[in-house]
C-alpha positions as CSV (number, residue, x, y, z in Angstrom):
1,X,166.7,78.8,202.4
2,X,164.8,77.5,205.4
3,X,166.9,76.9,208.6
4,X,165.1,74.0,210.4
5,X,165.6,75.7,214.1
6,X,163.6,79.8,212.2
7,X,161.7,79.9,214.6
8,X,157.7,79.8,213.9
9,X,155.7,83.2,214.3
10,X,153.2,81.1,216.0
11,X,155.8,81.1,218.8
12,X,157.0,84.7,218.6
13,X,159.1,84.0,215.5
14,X,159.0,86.3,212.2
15,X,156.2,85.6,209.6
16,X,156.6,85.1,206.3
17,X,154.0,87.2,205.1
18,X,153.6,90.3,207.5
19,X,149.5,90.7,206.5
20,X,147.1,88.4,204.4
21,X,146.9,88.8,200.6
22,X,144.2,91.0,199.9
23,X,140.3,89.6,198.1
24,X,141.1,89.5,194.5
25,X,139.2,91.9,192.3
26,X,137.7,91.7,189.0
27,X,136.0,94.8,188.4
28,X,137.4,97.8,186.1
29,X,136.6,100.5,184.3
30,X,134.7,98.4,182.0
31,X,131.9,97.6,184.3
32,X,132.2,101.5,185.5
33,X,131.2,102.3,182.0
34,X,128.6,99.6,181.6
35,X,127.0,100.9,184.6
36,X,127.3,104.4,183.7
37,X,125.8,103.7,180.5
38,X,122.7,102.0,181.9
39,X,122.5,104.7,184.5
40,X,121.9,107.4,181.7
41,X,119.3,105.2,179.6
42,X,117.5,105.2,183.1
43,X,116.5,101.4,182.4
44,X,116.9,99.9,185.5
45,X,114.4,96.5,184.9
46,X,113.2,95.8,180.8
47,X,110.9,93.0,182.7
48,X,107.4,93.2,182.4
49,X,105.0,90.2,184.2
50,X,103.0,89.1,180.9
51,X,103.1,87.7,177.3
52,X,105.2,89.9,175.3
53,X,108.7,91.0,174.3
54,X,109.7,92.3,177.7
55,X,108.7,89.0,179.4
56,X,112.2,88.0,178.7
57,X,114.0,90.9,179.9
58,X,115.5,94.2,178.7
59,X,118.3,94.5,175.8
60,X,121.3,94.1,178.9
61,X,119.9,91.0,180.1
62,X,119.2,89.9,176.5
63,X,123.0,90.4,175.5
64,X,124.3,88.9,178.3
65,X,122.4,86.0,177.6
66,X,123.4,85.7,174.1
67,X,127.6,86.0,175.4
68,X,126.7,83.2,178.0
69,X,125.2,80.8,175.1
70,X,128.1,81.9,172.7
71,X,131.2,81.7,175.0
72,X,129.8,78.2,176.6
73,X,128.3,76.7,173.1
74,X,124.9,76.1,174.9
75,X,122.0,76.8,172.7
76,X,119.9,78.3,175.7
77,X,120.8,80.7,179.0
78,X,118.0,82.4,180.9
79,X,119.4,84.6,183.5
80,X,118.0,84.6,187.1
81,X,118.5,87.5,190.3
82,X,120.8,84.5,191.7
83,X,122.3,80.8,191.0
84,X,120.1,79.9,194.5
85,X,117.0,81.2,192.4
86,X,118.2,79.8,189.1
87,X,118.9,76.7,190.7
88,X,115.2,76.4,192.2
89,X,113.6,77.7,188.4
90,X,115.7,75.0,187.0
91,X,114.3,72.1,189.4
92,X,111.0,73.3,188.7
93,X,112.0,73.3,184.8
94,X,112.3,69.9,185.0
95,X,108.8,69.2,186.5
96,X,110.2,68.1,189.7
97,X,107.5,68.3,192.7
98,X,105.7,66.7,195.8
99,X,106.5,63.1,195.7
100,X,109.4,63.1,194.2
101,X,113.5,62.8,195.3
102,X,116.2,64.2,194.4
103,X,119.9,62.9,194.7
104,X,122.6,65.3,195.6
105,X,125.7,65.9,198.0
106,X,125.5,66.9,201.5
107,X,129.0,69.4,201.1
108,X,127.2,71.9,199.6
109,X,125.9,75.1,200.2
110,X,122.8,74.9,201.7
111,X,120.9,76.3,198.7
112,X,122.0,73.6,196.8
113,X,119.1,71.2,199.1
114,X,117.1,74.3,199.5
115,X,115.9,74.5,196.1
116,X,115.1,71.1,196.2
117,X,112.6,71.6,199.2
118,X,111.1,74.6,197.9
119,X,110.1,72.5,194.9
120,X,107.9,70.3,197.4
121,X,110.7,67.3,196.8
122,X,112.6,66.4,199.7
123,X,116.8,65.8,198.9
124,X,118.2,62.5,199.5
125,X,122.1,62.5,200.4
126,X,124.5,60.4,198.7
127,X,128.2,60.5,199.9
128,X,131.4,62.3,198.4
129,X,134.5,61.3,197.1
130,X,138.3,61.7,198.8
131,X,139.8,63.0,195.6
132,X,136.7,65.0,194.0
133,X,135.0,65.8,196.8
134,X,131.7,65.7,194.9
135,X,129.3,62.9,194.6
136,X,130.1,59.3,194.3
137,X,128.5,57.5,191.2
138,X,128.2,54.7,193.2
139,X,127.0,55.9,196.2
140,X,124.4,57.6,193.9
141,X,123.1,54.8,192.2
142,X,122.6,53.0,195.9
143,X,120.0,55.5,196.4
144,X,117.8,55.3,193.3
145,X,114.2,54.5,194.3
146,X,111.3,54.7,192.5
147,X,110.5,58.0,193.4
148,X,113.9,59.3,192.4
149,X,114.0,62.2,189.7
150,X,117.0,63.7,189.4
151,X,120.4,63.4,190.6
152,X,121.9,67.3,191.5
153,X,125.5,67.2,191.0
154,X,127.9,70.4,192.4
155,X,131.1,70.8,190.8
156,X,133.1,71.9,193.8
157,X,135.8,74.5,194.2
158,X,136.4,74.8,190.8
159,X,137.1,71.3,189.4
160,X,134.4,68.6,188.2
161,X,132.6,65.4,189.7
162,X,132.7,62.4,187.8
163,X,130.2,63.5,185.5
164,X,130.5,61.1,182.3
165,X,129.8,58.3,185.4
166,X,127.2,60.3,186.9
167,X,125.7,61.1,183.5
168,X,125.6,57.1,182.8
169,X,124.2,56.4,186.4
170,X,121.1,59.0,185.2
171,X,120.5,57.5,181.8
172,X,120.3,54.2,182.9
173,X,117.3,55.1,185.1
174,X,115.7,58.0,183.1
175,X,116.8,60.5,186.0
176,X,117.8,64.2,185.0
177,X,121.1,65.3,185.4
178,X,121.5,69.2,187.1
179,X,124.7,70.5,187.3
180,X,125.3,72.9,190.1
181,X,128.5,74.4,188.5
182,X,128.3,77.8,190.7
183,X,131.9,77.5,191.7
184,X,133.4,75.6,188.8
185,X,132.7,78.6,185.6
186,X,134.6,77.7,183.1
187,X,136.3,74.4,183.6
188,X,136.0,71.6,181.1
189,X,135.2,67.9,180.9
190,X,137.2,67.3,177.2
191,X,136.2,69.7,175.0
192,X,132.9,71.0,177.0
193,X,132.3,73.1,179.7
194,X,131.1,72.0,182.7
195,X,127.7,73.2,183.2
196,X,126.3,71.7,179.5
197,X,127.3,68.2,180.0
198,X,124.3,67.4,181.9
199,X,120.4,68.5,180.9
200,X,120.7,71.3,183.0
201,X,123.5,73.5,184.7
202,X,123.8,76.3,186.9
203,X,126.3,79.5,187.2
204,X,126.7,81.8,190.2
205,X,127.9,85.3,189.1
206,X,127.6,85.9,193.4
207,X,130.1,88.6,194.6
208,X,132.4,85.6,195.8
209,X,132.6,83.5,192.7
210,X,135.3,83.5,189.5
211,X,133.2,86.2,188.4
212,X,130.9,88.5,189.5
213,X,128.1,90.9,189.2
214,X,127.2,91.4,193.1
215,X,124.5,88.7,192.9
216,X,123.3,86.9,189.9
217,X,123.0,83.6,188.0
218,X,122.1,81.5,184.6
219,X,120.4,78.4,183.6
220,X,121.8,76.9,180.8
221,X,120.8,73.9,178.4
222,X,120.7,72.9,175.2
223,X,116.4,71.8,175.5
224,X,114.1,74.1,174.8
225,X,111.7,73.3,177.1
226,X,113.6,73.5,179.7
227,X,114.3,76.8,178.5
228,X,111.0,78.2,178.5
229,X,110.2,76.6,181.5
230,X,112.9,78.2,183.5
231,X,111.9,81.7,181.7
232,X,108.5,81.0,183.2
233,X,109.6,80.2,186.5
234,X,112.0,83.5,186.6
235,X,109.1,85.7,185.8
236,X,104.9,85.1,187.1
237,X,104.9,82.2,184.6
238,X,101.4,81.1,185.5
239,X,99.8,84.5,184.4
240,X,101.8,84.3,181.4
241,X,100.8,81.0,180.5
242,X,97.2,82.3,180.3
243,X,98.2,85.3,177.7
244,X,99.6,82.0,175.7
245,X,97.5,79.6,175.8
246,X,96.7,79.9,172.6
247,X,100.0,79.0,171.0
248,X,101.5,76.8,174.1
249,X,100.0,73.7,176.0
250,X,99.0,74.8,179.9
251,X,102.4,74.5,181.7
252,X,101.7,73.5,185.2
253,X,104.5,76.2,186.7
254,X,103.8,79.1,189.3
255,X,106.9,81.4,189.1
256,X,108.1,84.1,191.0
257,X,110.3,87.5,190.7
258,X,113.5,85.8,190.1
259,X,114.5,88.6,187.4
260,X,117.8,90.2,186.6
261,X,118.1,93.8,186.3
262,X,119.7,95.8,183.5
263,X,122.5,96.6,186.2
264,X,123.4,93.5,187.1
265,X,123.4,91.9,183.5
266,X,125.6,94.8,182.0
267,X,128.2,94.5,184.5
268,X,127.9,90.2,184.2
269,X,128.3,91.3,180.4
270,X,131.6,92.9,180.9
271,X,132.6,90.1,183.3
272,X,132.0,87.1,180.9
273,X,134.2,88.5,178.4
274,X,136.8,88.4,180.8
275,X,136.5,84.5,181.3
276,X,139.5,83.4,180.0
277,X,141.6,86.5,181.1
278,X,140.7,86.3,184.8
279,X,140.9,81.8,184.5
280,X,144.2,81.3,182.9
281,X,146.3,82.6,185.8
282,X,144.3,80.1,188.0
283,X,145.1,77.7,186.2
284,X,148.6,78.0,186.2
285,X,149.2,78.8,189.8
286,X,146.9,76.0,190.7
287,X,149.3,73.5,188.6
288,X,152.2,75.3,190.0
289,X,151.1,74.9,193.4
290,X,150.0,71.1,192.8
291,X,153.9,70.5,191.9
292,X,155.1,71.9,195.2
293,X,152.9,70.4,197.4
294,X,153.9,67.0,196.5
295,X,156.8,67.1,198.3
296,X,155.1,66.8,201.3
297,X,153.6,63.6,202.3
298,X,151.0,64.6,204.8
299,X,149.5,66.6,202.5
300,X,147.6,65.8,199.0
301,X,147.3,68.1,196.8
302,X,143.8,68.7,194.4
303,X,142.9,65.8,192.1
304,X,141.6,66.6,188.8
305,X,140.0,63.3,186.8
306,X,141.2,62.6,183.7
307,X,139.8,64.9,180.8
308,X,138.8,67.7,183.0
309,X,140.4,71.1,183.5
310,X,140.4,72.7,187.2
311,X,139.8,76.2,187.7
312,X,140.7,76.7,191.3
313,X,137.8,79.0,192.6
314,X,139.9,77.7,195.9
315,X,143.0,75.7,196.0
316,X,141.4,72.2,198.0
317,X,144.1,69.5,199.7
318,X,144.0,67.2,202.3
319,X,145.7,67.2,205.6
320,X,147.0,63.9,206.8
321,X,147.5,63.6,210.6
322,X,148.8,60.5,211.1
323,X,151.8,61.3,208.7
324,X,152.6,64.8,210.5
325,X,151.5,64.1,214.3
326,X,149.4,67.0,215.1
327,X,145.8,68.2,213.9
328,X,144.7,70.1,211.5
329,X,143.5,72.8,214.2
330,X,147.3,73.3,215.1
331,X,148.2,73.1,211.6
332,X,145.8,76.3,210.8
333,X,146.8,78.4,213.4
334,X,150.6,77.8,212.5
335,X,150.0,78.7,209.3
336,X,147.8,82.0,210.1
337,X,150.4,83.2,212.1
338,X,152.8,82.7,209.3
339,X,150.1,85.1,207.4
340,X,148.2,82.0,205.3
341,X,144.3,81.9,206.9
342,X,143.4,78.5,205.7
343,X,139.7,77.2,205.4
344,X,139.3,74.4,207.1
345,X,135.9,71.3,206.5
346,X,134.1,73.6,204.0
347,X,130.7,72.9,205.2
348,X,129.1,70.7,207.8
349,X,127.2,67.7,206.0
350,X,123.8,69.1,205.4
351,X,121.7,66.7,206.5
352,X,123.0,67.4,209.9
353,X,121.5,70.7,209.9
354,X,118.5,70.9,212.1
355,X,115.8,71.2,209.2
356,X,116.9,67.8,208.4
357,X,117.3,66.5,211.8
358,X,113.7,67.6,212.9
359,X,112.1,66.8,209.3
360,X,110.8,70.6,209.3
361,X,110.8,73.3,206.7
362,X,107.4,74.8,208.0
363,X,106.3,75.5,211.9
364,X,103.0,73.9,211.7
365,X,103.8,71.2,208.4
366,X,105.8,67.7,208.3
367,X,105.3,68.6,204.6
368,X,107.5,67.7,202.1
369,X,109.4,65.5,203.9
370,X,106.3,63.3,204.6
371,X,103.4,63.4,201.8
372,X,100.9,61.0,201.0
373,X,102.0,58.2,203.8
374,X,105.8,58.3,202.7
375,X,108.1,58.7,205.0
376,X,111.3,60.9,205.3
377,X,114.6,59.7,203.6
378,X,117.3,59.2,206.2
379,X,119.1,62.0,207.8
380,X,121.4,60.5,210.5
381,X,125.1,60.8,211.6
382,X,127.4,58.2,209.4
383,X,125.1,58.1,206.3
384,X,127.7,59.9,204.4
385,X,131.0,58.8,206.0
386,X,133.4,60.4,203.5
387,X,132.0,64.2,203.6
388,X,132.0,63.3,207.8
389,X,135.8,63.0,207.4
390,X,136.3,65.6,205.0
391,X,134.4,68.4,207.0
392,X,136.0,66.9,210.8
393,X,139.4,65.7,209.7
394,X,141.1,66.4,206.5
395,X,139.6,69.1,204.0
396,X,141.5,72.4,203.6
397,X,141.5,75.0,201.4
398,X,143.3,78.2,200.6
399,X,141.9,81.2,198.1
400,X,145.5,82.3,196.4
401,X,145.6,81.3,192.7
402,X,144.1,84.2,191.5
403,X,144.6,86.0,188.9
404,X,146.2,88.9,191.3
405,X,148.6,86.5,192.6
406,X,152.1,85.4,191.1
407,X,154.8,82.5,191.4
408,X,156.3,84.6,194.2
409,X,153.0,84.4,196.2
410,X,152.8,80.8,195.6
411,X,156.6,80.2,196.7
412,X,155.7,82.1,199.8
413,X,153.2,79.5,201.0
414,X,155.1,76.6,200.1
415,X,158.0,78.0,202.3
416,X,155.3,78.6,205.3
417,X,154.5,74.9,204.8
418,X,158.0,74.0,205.1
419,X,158.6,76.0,207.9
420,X,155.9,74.0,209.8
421,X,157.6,70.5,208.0
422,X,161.0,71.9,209.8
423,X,158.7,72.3,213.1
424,X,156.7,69.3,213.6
425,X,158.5,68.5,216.9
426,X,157.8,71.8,218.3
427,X,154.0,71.3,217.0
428,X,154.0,67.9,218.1
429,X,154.7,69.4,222.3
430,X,152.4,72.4,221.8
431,X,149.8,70.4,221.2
432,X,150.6,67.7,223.8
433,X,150.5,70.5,226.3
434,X,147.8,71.9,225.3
């Protein structure tokens, strides 16, 4: 039991956890095996650049496609070198070019408006929700122009945007829907997995994510064109188109090496069998966790919308500060010292980054951001007030439902945050001094 006067580590007291829970890992003997076994058939790429069997990979990369379409119930996955490359095959799948805009959220990774650019389209930013944190249906639909294509949805730190509103927002003006589910693998939306409820989806297998193969990622969908579209854009696709022409109509695609080796798909093999093993202890921290934190009223804990399942790739909450007194600065180095780093903003809205800002992606080009007389969307301070606040003021996260971790672990944390509950005078001074 907490005495209110324990004194806080941050001021020379004892911390509850003496050193930081170590990175969670999810590699075993299985992928040592998988490796070894490609190692020996000295089959490092089954890629070759034309017309043919190999242009869709060697036997690892085939199986591991085949377990991806099986586990997800998608009809089609096409493996890519990384979900930053598969995201950009999958734009260009969809016929998305100069001209052309696509809606999406500025708390994202960079890549996410990346791959939009190196399409030729230019992103245009539509603002978050305070419970999702992902795209707004309505500030989506506020942004539809003529010109709009697509609207590029991420599912964020393991849980889902309103996708069934998103999804309605899209068909209502013919726009694709591409799912950027890189941190979200394995979470549902009723009895589907997020990733396959819009035309196309995207999974990270990045060294960081759920799970992982060092770098690598999937398109999935149930079209077939957009299948073999993305298979063209993974590998030369406008040399291959020539050896086809015969049997295909002329694809207007120019792909790239965006190819997953036989290393990489073996050991993504052994980690997508382990989906549900290495999820359900998320899960139940993460609803554990949820039930603690609600005790405390300047904090709120993850949302997850109705019919949707949550996977935690980090446990998201929001910091009040006009219900505790102090900022969430003081808050984060309270909690360090009690051994709990927190993350703190997630990302800086993207279309305050400097390419934006200065409308440049190349040194000597205004290209794509003005083509053909059109003008720039608009990239200014206070276009997306929500993700402002979230990355400034309230957002923090912490990576501990794992499936490394335990009740224990989670008790531990809630007692550092009532420790700091117990100690909001003393927080309250520090900071007034300081």
């Amino acid at each position: 039991m907490i005495q209110k006067k324990e004194k806080l580590a941050f001021f020379g007291g004892k911390p509850i956890l003496k050193k930081p829970f170590p990175q969670a890992e999810s590699l075993g003997s299985e992928e040592e095996r998988a490796v070894a076994r490609v190692m020996k058939s000295r089959v490092l790429s089954g890629f070759v650049g034309r017309a043919g069997e190999k242009f869709l990979g060697g036997p690892e990369v085939r199986r591991f496609e085949k377990l991806v379409e099986k586990a997800l119930k998608v009809k089609y996955a096409v493996s890519y070198n990384s979900a930053t490359t598969a995201l950009q095959g999958a734009i260009a799948a969809l016929g998305i070019g100069p001209g052309d805009e696509v809606i999406t959220t500025p708390y994202t990774m960079a890549a996410t408006a990346m791959s939009i650019l190196l399409n030729g389209a230019v992103p245009v930013f539509a603002d978050i929700e305070d419970d999702t944190f992902c795209l707004d249906p309505v500030s989506v639909e506020e942004r539809i122009t003529k010109r709009t294509k697509a609207i590029l949805v991420v599912n964020l730190f393991g849980g889902s945007a309103r996708l069934l509103e998103l999804k309605r927002v899209a068909k209502k003006s013919k726009l694709y829907l591409i799912e950027d589910n890189a941190q979200s693998i394995g979470a549902k939306l009723g009895k589907k997995f997020l990733g396959t409820i819009g035309d196309v989806g995207i999974l990270s297998f990045n060294a960081n994510k759920i799970l992982q193969s060092g770098e690598g990622g999937v398109v999935i969908t149930d079209s077939k064109k957009i299948a073999f579209r993305a298979q063209l854009s993974r590998n030369h696709g406008e040399v291959v188109i020539d050896d086809v022409r015969d049997s295909v109509s002329f694809e207007a695609i120019v792909g790239s090496n965006y190819r997953m080796t036989e290393l990489h798909a073996a050991i993504a093999y052994e980690q997508m069998r382990k989906l549900s093993r290495l999820i359900r202890p998320r899960v139940l921290l993460g609803q554990y966790l949820t039930k603690q934190l609600k005790r405390f009223s300047w904090i709120i804990p993850v949302y997850i919308p109705k019919s949707s399942t949550h996977t935690y790739y980090v446990y998201p909450f929001r910091f009040l500060k006009k219900k505790i007194g102090f900022s969430r600065e003081t808050l984060i180095k309270a909690l360090t010292a009690e051994g709990f780093p927190l993350g703190a903003g997630y990302v800086k809205p993207l279309y305050l980054l400097p390419i934006f800002q200065k409308r440049r992606m190349y040194p000597n080009s205004t290209f794509p951001f003005v083509f053909e007389g059109r003008k720039a969307p608009v990239y200014k301070k206070g276009i997306c007030p929500v993700a402002e606040r979230m990355f400034k003021e309230e957002l923090l996260f912490i990576t501990i439902c794992n499936h490394e971790r335990s009740k224990r672990d989670i008790d531990l944390f809630v007692r550092a945050i009532k420790k700091i509950t117990n100690n909001i005078t003393v927080l309250k001074h520090y900071e007034r001094s300081h």
